[in-house]
C-alpha positions as CSV (number, residue, x, y, z in Angstrom):
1,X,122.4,106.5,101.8
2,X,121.6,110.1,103.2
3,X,118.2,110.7,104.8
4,X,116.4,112.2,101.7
5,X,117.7,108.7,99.8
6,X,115.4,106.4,102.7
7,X,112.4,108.6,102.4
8,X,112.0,108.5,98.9
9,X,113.3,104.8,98.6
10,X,110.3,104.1,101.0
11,X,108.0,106.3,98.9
12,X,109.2,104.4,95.8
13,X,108.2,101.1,97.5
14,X,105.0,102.4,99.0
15,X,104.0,103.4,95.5
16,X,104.4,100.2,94.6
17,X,102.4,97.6,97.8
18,X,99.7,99.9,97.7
19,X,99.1,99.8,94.0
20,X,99.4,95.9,94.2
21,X,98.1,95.0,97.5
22,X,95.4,97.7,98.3
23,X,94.2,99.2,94.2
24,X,95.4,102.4,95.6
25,X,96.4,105.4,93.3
26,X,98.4,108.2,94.8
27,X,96.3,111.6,94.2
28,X,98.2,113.9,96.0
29,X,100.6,115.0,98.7
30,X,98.9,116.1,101.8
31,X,99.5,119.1,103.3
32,X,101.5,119.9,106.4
33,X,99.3,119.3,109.6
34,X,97.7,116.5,108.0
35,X,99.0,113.9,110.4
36,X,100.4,111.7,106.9
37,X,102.0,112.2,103.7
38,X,100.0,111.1,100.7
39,X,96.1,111.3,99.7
40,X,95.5,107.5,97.6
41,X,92.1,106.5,96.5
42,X,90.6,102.8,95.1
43,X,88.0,105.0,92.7
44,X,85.5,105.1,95.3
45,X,86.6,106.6,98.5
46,X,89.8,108.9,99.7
47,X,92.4,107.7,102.4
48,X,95.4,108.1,104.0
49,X,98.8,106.7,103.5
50,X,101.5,107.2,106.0
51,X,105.3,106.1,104.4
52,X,108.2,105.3,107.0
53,X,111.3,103.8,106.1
54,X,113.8,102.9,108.8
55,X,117.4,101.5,109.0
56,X,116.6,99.9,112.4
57,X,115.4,96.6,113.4
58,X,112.3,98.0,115.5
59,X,109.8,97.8,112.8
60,X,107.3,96.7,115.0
61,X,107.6,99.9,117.1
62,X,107.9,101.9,113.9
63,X,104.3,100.8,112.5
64,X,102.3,101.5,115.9
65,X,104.0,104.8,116.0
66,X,102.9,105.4,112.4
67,X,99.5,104.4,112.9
68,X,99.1,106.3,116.0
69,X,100.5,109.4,113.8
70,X,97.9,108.5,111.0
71,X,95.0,108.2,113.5
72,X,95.6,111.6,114.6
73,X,94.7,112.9,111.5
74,X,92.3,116.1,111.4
75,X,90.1,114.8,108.4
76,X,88.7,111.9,110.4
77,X,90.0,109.3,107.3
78,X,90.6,106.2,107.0
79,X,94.3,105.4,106.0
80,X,97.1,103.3,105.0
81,X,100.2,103.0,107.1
82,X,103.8,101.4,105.3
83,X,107.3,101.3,107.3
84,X,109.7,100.2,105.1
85,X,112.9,98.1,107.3
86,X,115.7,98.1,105.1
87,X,118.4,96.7,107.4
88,X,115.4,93.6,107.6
89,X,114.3,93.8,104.3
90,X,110.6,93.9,105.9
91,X,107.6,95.7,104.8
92,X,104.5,96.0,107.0
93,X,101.5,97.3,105.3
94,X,98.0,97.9,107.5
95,X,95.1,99.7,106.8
96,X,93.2,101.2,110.0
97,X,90.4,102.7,110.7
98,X,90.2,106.0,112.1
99,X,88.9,106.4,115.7
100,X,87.7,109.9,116.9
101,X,89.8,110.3,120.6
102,X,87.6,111.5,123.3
103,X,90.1,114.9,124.6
């Protein structure tokens, strides 16, 4: 599988846990900057969703780092993080609350 092929296998699976799991509908792609890739909503409030997916066994890693990435967001949103491990066959879904850094 090429690069392109993981990102939107792990959107396609996304898509799906946070329409099951969470009530989330994908409203639109964010924009660059943005600090994560899709805008979702549950019909009462707007958040985040970060997608990874990873051919590694580090999935653990991956998720902190993607949580980190969606906390740095400049909307000040709370969001939805998904790494997708395909050599594992593991999903990790959180949701997480953003935290204003002092700087």
């Amino acid at each position: 599988m090429t690069c392109v092929a993981y990102i939107t296998a792990a959107c396609g699976v996304a898509c799906v846990v946070v329409a099951l799991y969470a009530g989330l509908t994908i409203r639109a792609v964010a924009a660059d900057g943005d600090r994560f890739d899709y805008w979702v909503d549950d019909g009462a409030y707007e958040y985040g969703l970060e997608v990874s997916g990873t051919m590694g066994a580090a999935l653990d890693a991956r998720h902190r780092a993607k949580v980190r990435q969606l906390c740095d967001n400049p909307y000040g949103v709370d969001g939805y993080v998904v790494v997708v491990s395909f050599t594992t066959r593991h999903i990790i879904m959180s949701f997480n609350r953003y935290q204003e850094q002092s700087r």
